[in-house]
C-alpha positions in Angstrom: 125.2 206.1 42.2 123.7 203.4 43.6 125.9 201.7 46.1 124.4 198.3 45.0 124.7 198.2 41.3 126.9 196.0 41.0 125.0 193.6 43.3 122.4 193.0 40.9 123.5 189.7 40.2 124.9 186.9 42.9 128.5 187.0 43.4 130.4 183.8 44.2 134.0 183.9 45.3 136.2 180.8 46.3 139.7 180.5 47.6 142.3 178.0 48.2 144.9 179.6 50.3 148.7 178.3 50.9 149.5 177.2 54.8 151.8 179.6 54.8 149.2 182.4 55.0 147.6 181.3 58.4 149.1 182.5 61.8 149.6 179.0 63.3 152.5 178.7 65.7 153.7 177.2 68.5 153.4 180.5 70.5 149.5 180.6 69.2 149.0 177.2 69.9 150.8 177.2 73.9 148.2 180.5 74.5 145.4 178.4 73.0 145.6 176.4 75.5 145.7 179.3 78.5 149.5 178.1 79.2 152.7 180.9 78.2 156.3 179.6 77.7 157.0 179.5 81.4 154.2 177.1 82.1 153.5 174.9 79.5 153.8 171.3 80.2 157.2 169.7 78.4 154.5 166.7 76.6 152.3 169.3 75.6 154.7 171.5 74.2 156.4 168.1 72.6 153.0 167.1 70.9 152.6 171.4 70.0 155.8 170.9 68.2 155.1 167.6 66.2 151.8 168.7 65.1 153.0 172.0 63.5 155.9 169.6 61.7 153.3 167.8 60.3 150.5 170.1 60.0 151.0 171.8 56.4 150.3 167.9 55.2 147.5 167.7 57.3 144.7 170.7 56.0 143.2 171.6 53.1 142.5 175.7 53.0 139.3 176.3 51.1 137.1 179.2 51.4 134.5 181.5 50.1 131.5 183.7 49.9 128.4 184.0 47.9 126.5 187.7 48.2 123.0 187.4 47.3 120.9 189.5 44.7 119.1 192.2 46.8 115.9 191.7 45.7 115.8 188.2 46.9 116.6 189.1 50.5 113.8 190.2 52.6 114.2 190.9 56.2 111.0 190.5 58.5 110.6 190.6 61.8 113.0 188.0 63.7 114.1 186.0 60.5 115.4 186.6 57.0 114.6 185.5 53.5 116.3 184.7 51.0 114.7 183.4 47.1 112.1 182.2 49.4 113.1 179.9 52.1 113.1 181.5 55.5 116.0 181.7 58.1 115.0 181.5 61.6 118.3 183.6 63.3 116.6 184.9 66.1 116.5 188.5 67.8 120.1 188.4 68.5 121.4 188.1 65.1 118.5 189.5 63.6 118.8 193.3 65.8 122.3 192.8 63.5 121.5 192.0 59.9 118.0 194.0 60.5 119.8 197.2 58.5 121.2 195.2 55.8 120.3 195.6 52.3 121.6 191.4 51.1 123.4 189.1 52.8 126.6 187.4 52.2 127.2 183.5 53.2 130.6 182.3 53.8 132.1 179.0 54.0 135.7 178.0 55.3 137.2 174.3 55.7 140.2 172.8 56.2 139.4 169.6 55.0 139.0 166.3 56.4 142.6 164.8 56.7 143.2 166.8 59.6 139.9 165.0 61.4 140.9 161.7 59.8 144.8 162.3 61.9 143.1 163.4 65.6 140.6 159.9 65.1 143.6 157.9 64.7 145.4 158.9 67.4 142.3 158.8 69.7 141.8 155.6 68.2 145.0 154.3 69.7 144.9 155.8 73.2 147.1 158.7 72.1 144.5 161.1 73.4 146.7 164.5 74.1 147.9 164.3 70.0 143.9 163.6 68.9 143.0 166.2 71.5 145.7 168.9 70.5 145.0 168.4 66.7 141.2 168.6 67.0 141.5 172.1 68.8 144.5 173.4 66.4 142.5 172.6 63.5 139.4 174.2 65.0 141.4 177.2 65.6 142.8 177.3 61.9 139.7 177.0 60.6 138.4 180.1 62.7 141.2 182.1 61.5 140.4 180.5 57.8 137.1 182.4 58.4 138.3 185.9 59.4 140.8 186.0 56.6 137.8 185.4 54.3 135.5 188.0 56.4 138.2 190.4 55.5 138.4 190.0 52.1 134.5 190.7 51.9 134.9 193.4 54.2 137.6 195.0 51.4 135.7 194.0 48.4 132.6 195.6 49.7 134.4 199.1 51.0 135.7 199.3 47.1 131.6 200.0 46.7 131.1 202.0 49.7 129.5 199.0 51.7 129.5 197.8 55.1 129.5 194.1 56.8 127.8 193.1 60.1 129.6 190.6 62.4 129.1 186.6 60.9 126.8 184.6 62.9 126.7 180.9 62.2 123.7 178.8 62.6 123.4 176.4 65.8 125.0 180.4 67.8 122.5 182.1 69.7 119.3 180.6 69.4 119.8 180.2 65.7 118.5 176.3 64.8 121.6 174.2 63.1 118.6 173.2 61.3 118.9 175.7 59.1 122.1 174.5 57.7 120.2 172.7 55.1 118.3 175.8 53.9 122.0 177.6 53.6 123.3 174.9 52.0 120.6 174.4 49.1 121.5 178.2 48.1 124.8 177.5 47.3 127.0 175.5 44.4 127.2 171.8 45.6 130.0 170.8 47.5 131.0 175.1 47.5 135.0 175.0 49.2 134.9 171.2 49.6 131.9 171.2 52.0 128.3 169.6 52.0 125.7 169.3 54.8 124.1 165.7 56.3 120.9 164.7 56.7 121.3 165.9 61.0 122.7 169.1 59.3 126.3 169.1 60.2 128.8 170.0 57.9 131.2 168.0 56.5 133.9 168.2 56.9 133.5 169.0 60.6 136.0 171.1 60.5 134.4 173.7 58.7 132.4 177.4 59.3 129.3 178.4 57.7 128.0 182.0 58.3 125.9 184.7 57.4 126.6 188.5 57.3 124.8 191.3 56.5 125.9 194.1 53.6 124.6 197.5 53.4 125.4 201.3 53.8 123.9 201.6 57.7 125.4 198.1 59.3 128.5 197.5 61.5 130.4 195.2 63.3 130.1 195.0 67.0 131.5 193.6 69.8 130.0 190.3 70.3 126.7 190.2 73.2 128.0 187.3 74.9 126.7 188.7 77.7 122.9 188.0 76.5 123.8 184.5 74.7 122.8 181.5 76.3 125.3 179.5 74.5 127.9 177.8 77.1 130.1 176.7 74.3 130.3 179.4 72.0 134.0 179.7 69.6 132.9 183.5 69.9 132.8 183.6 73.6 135.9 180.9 73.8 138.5 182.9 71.5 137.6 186.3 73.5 138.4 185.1 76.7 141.6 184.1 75.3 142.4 186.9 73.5 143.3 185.1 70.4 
């Protein structure tokens, strides 16, 4: 049997997940931030210990995934297609996806309180609480992202299918411009989140990715070795072993 037949038609997933289900802790947070119990600053570890307090209030857990019919994905050269507008991910995402038969999008937020709470307390010179909360929630929203991977990644194996790494426009030579193009293929305002005009996402704290399905693909260790990207989450989270 085909391993695609039930991929004939799009399939749109979306999630709204309890706190309780991400791995937030003071213990995460202290190793975040390259410190361990023995050397953690007392104010940091303070302002760790008020924002998980308040943190639950704070977020918004939204999440999804859309896998695309296979006969509207085309793969070509350095770039993929999809119902006819053209993603230009480059040869280091494309040597990934370049086996896939579709492509999955996924989206994770956690809203825009939790941005709204760091800008206040930047706003009023509190800068190690704005700081703090801006890299938590950038964390929680990576781990957001993973829990959703994984629940593609079982769905899929129920069918005998595979999933690449994601890769996220704006990473490794991929144009953020292309935001716009991901955007217009899914349901409007899909897990809370929609796209400017200078194709950012809003809420900022959010993840948009691509991934590649089929019965030849696998995930790999990331190449940060070959990426040019000084400020990659990838590339960030491994050298912290998060």
């Amino acid at each position: 049997m085909d391993n695609l037949i039930s991929l004939k038609q799009s399939i749109v997933k979306e999630f709204e997940f309890n706190y309780e289900s991400c791995s937030i802790s003071e213990k995460s947070i202290v190793e975040l931030l390259g410190y361990d119990a023995d050397t953690v600053p007392e104010p940091v570890l303070e302002t760790i210990i008020f924002i998980i307090e308040k943190l639950p209030s704070k977020v918004r857990l939204q999440s999804g995934y859309k896998i695309f019919n296979p006969r509207k994905v085309k793969l070509c050269g350095d770039n993929f297609n999809i119902d006819n507008r053209t993603f230009n991910c480059g040869k280091i995402i494309y040597s990934s996806l370049k086996n896939s038969e579709t492509i999955a999008f996924l989206i994770s937020s956690v809203g825009e309180e939790i941005e709204k709470w760091s800008k206040h307390f930047m706003n009023n010179d509190e800068m190690l609480k704005g700081y703090l909360i801006d890299k938590v929630a950038s964390e929680l929203v990576e781990q957001l992202a993973d829990r959703t991977e994984l629940l593609l990644e079982n769905e899929l194996g129920r069918i005998e299918l595979q999933a690449t790494n994601r890769y996220s426009p704006g990473y490794c030579g991929w144009s953020i411009a292309d935001q716009q193009n991901l955007f217009s293929l899914l349901p409007a305002k899909f897990c809370g989140v929609s796209v400017n005009d200078n194709s950012m996402m809003m809420p900022v704290k959010s993840v948009s990715a691509v991934i590649g399905i089929g019965k030849n693909v696998e995930k790999k260790n990331y190449e940060c070795s070959i990426c040019e990207e000084d400020f990659c989450y990838k590339r960030d989270r491994s050298a912290q072993n998060i």
